[in-house]
matplotlib code that plots the C-alpha trace (Angstrom):
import matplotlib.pyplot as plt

x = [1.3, -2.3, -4.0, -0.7, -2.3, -6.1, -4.9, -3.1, -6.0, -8.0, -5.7, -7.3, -10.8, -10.6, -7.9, -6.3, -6.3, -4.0, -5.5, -3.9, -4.4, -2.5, -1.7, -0.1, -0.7, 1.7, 4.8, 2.7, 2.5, 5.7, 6.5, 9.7, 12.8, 11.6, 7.7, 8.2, 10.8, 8.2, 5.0, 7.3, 7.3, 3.7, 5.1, 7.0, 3.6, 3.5, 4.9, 3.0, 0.4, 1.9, 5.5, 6.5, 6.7, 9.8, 9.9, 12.3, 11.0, 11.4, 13.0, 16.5, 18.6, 19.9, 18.0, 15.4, 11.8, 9.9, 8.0, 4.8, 3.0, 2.5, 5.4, 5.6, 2.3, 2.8, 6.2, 3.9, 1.1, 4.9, 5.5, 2.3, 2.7, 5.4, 3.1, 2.4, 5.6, 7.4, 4.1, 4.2, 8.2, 8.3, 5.3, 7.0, 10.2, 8.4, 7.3, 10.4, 12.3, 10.0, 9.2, 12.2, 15.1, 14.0, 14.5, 13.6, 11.3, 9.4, 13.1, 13.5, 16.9, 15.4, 12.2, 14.3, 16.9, 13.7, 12.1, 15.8, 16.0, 12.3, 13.1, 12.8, 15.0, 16.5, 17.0, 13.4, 11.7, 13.5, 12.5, 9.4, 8.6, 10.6, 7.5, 5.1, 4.3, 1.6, -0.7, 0.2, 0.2, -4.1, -4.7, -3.3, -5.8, -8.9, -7.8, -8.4, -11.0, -12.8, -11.6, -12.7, -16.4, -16.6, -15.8, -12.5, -10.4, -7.5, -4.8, -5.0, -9.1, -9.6, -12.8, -14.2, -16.4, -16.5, -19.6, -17.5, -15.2, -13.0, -11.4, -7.7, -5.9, -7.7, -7.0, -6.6, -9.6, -11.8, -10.8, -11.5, -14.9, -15.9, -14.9, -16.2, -19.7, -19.5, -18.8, -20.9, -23.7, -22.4, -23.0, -26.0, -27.0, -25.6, -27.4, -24.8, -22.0, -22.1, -20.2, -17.0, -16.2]
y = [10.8, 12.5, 9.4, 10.2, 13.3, 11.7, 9.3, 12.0, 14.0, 11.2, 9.2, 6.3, 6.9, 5.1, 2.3, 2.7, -0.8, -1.4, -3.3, -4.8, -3.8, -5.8, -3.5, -6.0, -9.7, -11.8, -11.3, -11.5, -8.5, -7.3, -3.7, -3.0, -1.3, 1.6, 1.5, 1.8, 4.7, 6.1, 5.0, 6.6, 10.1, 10.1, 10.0, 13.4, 14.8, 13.5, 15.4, 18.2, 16.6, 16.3, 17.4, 15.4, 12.4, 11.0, 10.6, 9.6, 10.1, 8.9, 5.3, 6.1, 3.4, 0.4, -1.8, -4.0, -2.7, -4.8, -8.1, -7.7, -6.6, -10.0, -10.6, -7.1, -7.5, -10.6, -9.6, -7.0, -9.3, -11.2, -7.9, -7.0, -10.5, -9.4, -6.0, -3.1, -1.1, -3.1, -3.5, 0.9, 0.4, -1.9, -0.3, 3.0, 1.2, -0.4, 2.6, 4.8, 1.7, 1.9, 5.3, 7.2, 4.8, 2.8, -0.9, -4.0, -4.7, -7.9, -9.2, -11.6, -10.2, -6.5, -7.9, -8.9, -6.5, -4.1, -6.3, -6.2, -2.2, -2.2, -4.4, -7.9, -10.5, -11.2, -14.9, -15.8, -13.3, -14.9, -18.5, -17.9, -15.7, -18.8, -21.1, -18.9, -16.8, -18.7, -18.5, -14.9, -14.5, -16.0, -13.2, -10.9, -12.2, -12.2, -8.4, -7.5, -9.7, -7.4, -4.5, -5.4, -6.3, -3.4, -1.5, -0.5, -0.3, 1.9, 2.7, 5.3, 4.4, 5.0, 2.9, 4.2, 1.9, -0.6, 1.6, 4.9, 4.4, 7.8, 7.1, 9.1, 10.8, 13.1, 16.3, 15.4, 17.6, 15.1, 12.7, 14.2, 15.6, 12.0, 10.4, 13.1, 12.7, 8.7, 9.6, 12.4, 9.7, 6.7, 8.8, 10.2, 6.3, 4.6, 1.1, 2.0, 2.3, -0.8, -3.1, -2.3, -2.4]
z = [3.7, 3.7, 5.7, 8.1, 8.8, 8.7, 11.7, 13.3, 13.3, 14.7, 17.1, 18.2, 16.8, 13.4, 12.4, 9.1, 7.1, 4.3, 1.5, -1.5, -5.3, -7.9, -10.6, -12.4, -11.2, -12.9, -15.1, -18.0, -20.3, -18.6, -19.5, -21.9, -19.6, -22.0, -22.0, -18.1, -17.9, -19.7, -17.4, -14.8, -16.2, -14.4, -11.0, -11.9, -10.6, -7.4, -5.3, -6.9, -5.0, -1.6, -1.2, 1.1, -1.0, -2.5, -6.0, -8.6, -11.8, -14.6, -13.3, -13.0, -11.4, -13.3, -11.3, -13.5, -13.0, -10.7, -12.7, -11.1, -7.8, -6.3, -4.2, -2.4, -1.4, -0.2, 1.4, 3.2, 4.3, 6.2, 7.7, 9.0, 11.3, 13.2, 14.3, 13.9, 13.7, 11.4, 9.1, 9.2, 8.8, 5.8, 4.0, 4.2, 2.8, 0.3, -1.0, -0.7, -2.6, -5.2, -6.2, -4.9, -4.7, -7.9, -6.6, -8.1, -5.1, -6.5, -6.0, -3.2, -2.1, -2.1, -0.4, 2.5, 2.9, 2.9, 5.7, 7.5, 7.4, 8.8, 12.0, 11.0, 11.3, 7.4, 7.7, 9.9, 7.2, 4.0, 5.2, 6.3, 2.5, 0.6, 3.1, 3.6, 0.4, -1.5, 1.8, 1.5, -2.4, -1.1, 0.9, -1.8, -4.1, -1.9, -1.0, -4.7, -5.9, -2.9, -4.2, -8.4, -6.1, -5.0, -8.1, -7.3, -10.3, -10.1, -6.8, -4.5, -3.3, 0.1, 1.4, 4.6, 7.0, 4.1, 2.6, 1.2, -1.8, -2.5, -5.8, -6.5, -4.3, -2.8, -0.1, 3.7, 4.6, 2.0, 4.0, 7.4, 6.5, 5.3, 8.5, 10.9, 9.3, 9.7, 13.2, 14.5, 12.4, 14.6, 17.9, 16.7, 16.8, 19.1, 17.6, 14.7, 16.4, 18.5, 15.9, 14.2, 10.6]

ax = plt.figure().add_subplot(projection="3d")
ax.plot(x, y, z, "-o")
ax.set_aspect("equal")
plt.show()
């Protein structure tokens, strides 16, 4: 929600780039239905944080707990081929599946009918996911190994022009004052601002 309001702030000056972060890899180590009920008693705080999120907490559907990170961020590497409203639309309803609706969304079946509600076709996105996932799964990967290089260890971090990690989640006007100095630097330099990160 807060790097909403960053690129509403800056329109078409800065390009927001979603990254992925495996907190959990593979199934391995999997979390009893109990030990994660209670991991999700943290995200009671959330909206503490920012209102306008939606937040079920602690886990309260009957739905298994997701197995591990992997295929939704895979699923959302799919979405963000078929542009850029249903990559915004599916990472939105990624997110509201998981922390508000509490959805198995390392499930196939949820996967999909999550890519169906943000504008994809089901069936094209289930075959091409079933084809397609391991070259995805890849790009997962390389997206955190970059991250663990660059010392990135824990979800939110918010790297700006690839030289600016901000750990946590953090207030908008953080954000904002970051960027604004990265910009009033690049025009101060124009040399600097001639490539794009």
């Amino acid at each position: 929600m807060r790097l909403d309001d960053v690129q509403e702030h800056f329109g078409d000056r800065i390009v927001i780039e979603w990254k992925s972060f495996m907190l959990r890899s593979t199934e391995a180590g999997r979390k009893s239905r109990d030990e994660f009920i209670a991991y999700t008693r943290n995200w009671e705080r959330m909206p503490e944080a920012d209102p306008r999120l939606e937040v079920t907490a602690p886990w309260a559907s009957a739905d298994d707990h997701p197995s591990h990170s992997l295929p939704a961020l895979a699923a959302a590497k799919l979405a963000a081929t078929y542009g850029p409203d249903v990559e915004e639309a599916f990472h939105r309803a990624m997110f509201k599946a998981y922390f508000a609706e509490n959805r198995t969304i390392s499930d196939t079946d949820v996967i999909t009918a999550i890519a169906r509600a943000s504008g994809a076709d089901a069936t094209e996105f289930a075959d091409r996911y079933r084809e397609e996932e391991p070259e995805f799964a890849d790009q997962v990967i390389s997206d955190h190994n970059d991250a663990v290089r660059l010392g990135i260890n824990a979800v939110p971090t918010v790297v700006i022009d690839d030289r600016i990690s901000i750990p946590g989640a953090q207030e908008t006007a953080i954000y904002i004052q970051v960027i604004e100095r990265l910009l009033d630097e690049r025009q101060a330099s124009p040399a600097a601002g001639s490539h794009r990160h």
